[in-house]
Structure formats: structure tokens, C-alpha cells
Steps between C-alpha positions, in 0.01 A plus 500: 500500500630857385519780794314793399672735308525751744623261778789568700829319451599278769813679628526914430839709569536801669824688600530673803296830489398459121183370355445163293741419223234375280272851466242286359506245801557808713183638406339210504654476892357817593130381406556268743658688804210394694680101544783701628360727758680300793838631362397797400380591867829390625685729228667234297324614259405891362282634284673762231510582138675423202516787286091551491437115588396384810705251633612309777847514663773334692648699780812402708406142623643228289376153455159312397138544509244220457170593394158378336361616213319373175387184725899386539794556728772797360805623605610818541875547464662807650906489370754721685576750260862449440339170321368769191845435309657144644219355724782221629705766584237741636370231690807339622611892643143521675556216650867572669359871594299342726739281640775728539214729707487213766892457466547191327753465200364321184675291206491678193279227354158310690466110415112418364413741250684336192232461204199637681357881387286727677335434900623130504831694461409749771461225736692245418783792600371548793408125624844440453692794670212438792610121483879601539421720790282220685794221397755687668297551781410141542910382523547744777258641678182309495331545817209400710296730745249571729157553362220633756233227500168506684221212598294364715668150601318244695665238728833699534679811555704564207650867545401843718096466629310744438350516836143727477413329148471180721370611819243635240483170355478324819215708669362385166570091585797474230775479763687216295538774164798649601581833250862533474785704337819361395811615274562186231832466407515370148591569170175569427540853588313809371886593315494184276098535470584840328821345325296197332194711435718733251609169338120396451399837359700486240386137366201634566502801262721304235243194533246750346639528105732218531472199651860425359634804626372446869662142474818607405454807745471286772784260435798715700235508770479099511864488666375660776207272604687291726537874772134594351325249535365526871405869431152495466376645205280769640335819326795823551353836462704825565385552832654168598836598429566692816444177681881427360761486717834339368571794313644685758807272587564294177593676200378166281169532613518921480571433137295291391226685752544773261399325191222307681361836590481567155341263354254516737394887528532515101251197535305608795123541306202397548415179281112483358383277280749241488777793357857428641675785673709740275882571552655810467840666646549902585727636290482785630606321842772313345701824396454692770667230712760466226584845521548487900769221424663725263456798805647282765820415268551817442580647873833596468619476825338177677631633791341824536208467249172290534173449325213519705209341384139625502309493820178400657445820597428867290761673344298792414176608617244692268186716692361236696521228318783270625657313185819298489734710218844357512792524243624179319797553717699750756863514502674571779823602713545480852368893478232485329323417166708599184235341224188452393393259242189394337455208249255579216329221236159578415505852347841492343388151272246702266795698372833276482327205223829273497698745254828622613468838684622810312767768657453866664161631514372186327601292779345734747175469353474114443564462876197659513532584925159628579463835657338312820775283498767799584292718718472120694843493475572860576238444831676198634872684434346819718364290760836310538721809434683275219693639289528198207172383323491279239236279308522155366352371189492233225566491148502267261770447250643158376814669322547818770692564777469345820333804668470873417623786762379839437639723800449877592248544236197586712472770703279604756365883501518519876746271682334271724779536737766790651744404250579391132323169414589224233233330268587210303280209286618183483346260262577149482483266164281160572614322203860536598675239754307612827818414736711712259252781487457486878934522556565792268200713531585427921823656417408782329233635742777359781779787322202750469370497859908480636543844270199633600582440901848672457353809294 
């Protein structure tokens, strides 16, 4: 039987913040924004224009969206957009962003993807990095612990009574139902729950296109059945993942924690009629933590400098609303706070498409720094009295250099602080080897803030 001829194809392609590359399955898309409210209301999704055409569009969260439509199961595929010239590459560099965020180091190649194309790529990538992660953590630091359990038990005291639940009970002639607390120690802990749940979602997802991709998905994972399989296999949402614990004094489990997390928030929706969960990554997320990494390596003097990270608390305070507004990152010296940095993804993509970035005013403008962006930046400088401020952003270039430094080329019309103050963008190439970007763009802003400290 033919589909109708204005059916949907089964799997559509988006790059980050741009519409459909099919207009005519875009269009077609849009008529049918209704199937994806879900991720519309959570912003994975925008409504915009193309040229005078309606349209929907990606924004900065990369992965894939299931859907129904036209009585059958779609996909919607949502490619990093380094991927728009050399999608192995593109991916492959998306990929190691993220992991260089939670300070891992990656090979320059990933085992599994050979021979497949599009989202049994995408997560055949991840299953196996995830895989690696878990593996390592399996050969040396696989760990049971406690898990708070609760029940009545009858005949027996098995852990801490819970002493007015059974004097209710036996006023109530139950006195042999004994309701007890207890701390299990097992492997069976709510740190492997999370761990194996991240492993199931993605069979899960890769199960619904291909059943062939989901088996060969899940064959890394099959070597680590013999430490999984007394974990029971219970539903993970995101509001279970504070119940992990291991985290906090193994740096296996914090790393593959991490990834867990994840899989599961960029899963975490609703499912309705049968429809798996989606799976999408923040971008934006990924290079802002990126860009911290390249902050921290940057301090010039470890001695005397440090990055603090943002805080719980506010940073600035606006009328009487109280609202959390921290930099990216503070620099400082035993003194006080020298720089100010911000990391900026979303409104700098619309203007830098991939092609190499010009020189002199050219440059300036392809940035594209927002005017909210600097009077952010020129608030945060004031309130800190530093005298450095700088802004971080991506570009995307597979024959460029490994970052672009444009400093003392903004000004401010009124200093923010008593004395002269230095303004700098830094903007970092995706498509180039992320630990070499990371090194040499570190050293750059590392000469620029020593200079700037002696001056």
C-alpha cells in the first residue's frame, strides 16, 4: 500500500537552530506541529520563518525526536550543526565537547558507527562511549550500597521499628506486623539503578526504527551483565537522580554519573500512547562547560589565581525580584577578582554558518555579541570591580584556525570600574581537535590576562 502523497518521511533532519532540510517536508512538518507540541512546550523545538514560510526550527538541543503522524511512528533528527559539512566529523567533535566538559579525554575515533548513517549513528556513538565509561567502572570501582527500604514485616524484626506506626497497629490488634526501616546493602543501589537505566534508554529509543540497530546497540552493554544483573530494572526519572550517592567519592561512578544524567533529563518526557521517550543533549550546556575548562587552564599563576564557580546563591539582585545572574566564570587573585567571563552559543550561531570568519570589522560583526550580552558583561565587571572581561564563543570552520582572539576592540563608553578595563572575544573552532583548541586558546587568554594584571 502507497502512503499518501503528502505523508511524512519516516526520519526528517534538522540542524541546530535551522528549519527542515527538505522545505517541502518542512512545510509539510509545520502542518503538523500539533504531534509535536510536547517538545515544543519544552523549547526543543521553535516556531520561526523561512524567508516568508512558516516553519519549524531546531534550537540548541541536539539529538532525536519520536513522533506520530500519518497513522505511523517518525523520527525527528536534530544534528549538531558542525554535522552541516562532515556529519562524522561534526558529530564525532559534539560528542568529545561534551566529554571534555565533564573532564574526560576521548580517542580521536568511537568504535560502532562504521557503515551506519543518520540516528543509528547518533547512538550507536554514544552507546559505545557510555559502554566504555560503565566498563571501566566495572574493573575498578564497582560498588554496592545502602538503599533505604521500608515494610511492614511479620514474625521478625528486621531493622529500626518504627515504634507509633505499631503501637497504632497494636491498639488496632496487629501487634505481630511489625513496620520497619532498614539500610540494604547491595549492589542494587539507586547509583547502578540510574547507571543501567541510561543503558536501557538507549535500546529503547534505537529499538524504535531499528530493531538491528538496538541489537547491535546493546552488544557492548552485554559484557557488563554479569555486575548488572542484580540491579533491578526499575523506571528512572530525573527526580530520582538525586537519590545518587557514589558520585561524590569515586570518580568512575562521577563520570559515568554525568552521562547517565544525560541520557536521562534529555529523555525525561512524558510517554502517551505507547510513544518512547525522545533524547536530546544541550548544546548550549556542553560549551559553556567547555569553555570553563578552557578558563581554568588558562590561570596563569595556579598559585595565586582561582576560578570560582557559580553559586547557589544571587549574584545580582534586580528590584525585588531575587534571580540567580552569575558569570560563566570569575577569575581570581588572592586580592580580588581580575576577570569576568561569559560563554555565549545561542545568539552568535545565526550569524557564523560554518564559513571561515573574515578579518577587521568583518570579524567583529560575525561574532555578532549582543548588546545585552555586554551591558551583562559590563554589570557583572562593575559589580566585581574587574578590570578584564571577555566572552567565549563558537565557530565553525573545518579548514580555520583553532580559535580566533580579537582583543581591545570593544570599548565601553563609561568604565565600569575606577580604572582602564580590557575587553577581549574569544571564539573557539568545534571542528578542530577539541584538546588542541582547549591548550592554545588556554594560552592565549593565559598571556592576555598575565599582561593585563601587570598593566
Amino acid at each position: 500500500m502507497q502512503p499518501p502523497a503528502d505523508a511524512l518521511n519516516r526520519e526528517l533532519t534538522l540542524f541546530e537552530y535551522g528549519p527542515c532540510s527538505d522545505p517541502e517536508e518542512g512545510a509539510k512538518l509545520y502542518e503538523r506541529r500539533q504531534c509535536l507540541q510536547a517538545y515544543l512546550n519544552k523549547g526543543w523545538l521553535t516556531r520561526s520563518f523561512e524567508g516568508e514560510q512558516a516553519c519549524l526550527k531546531a534550537s540548541h538541543y541536539v539529538g532525536l525526536l519520536p513522533f506520530s503522524s500519518d497513522g505511523g511512528a517518525k523520527l525527528l533528527r536534530i544534528a549538531p550543526k558542525g554535522c552541516r559539512r562532515d556529519p562524522d566529523r561534526g558529530l564525532l567533535h559534539f560528542l568529545q565537547l561534551i566529554a571534555l566538559g565533564n573532564g574526560e579525554t576521548l580517542p580521536e575515533q568511537l568504535p560502532g558507527g562504521e557503515g551506519q548513517q543518520g540516528a543509528d549513528r547518533f547512538l550507536l556513538f554514544l552507546a559505545h562511549h557510555y559502554a566504555r565509561l560503565l566498563q571501566e567502572l566495572c574493573w575498578r570501582d564497582f560498588r554496592s550500597y545502602y538503599r533505604p527500604e521500608e515494610d511492614e514485616l511479620r514474625s521478625r524484626i528486621r531493622g529500626r521499628l518504627r515504634l507509633p506506626v505499631y503501637a497504632r497497629l497494636a491498639v488496632r490488634g496487629k501487634p505481630h506486623v511489625l513496620p520497619c526501616r532498614w539500610d540494604e546493602f547491595t549492589v542494587d543501589n539507586w547509583d547502578n539503578r540510574i547507571l543501567w537505566a541510561a543503558a536501557r534508554r538507549l535500546k529503547q529509543l534505537a529499538g524504535t526504527f531499528d530493531p538491528q540497530a538496538a541489537a547491535l546497540l546493546w552488544h557492548p552493554f552485554k559484557q557488563l551483565l554479569p555486575w548488572f544483573s542484580a540491579v533491578a530494572e526499575v523506571p528512572i526519572t530525573s527526580y530520582d537522580l538525586r537519590k545518587s550517592r557514589l558520585g561524590r567519592t569515586s570518580r568512575y561512578y562521577r563520570s559515568a554519573l554525568a552521562w547517565a544524567e544525560l541520557l536521562i533529563r534529555g529523555s525525561d518526557l512524558p510517554i502517551a500512547g505507547g510513544q518512547v521517550p525522545p533524547l536530546v543533549l544541550d548544546a548550549n550546556n556542553a560549551f559553556e562547560k567547555f569553555a570553563e575548562v578552557v578558563a581554568r587552564a588558562a590561570l596563569p599563576d595556579a598559585a595565586a589565581w582561582k576560578c570560582v564557580p557559580k553559586q547557589g546563591s544571587s549574584f545580582l539582585h534586580v528590584g525585588q525580584d531575587v534571580r540567580s545572574r552569575y558569570p560563566d566564570f570569575l577569575l581570581s587573585d588572592p586580592q580580588q577578582v581580575r576577570a569576568v567571563g561569559d560563554a555565549k552559543y545561542k545568539k552568535v550561531l545565526e550569524d557564523a554558518e560554518g564559513a571561515a570568519l573574515a578579518s577587521g570589522e568583518e570579524v567583529l560583526r560575525r561574532v555578532s555579541i549582543q548588546d545585552d550580552d555586554w551591558n551583562q558583561l559590563y554589570v557583572y565587571m562593575r559589580i566585581t570591580g574587574a578590570t578584564c572581561g571577555f566572552v567565549v564563543v563558537p565557530f565553525w570552520n573545518l579548514n580555520g584556525p583553532k580559535y580566533e582572539w580579537f582583543p581591545d576592540r570593544f570599548h565601553f563608553h563609561k568604565s565600569p570600574c575606577d580604572s582602564n578595563v580590557h575587553l577581549a572575544v574569544l571564539a573557539l573552532n568545534l571542528l578542530q581537535p577539541l584538546t588542541e583548541v582547549k591548550r592554545e586558546a588556554a594560552k592565549q587568554l593565559r598571556s592576555w590576562l598575565a599582561s593585563s594584571k601587570e598593566g
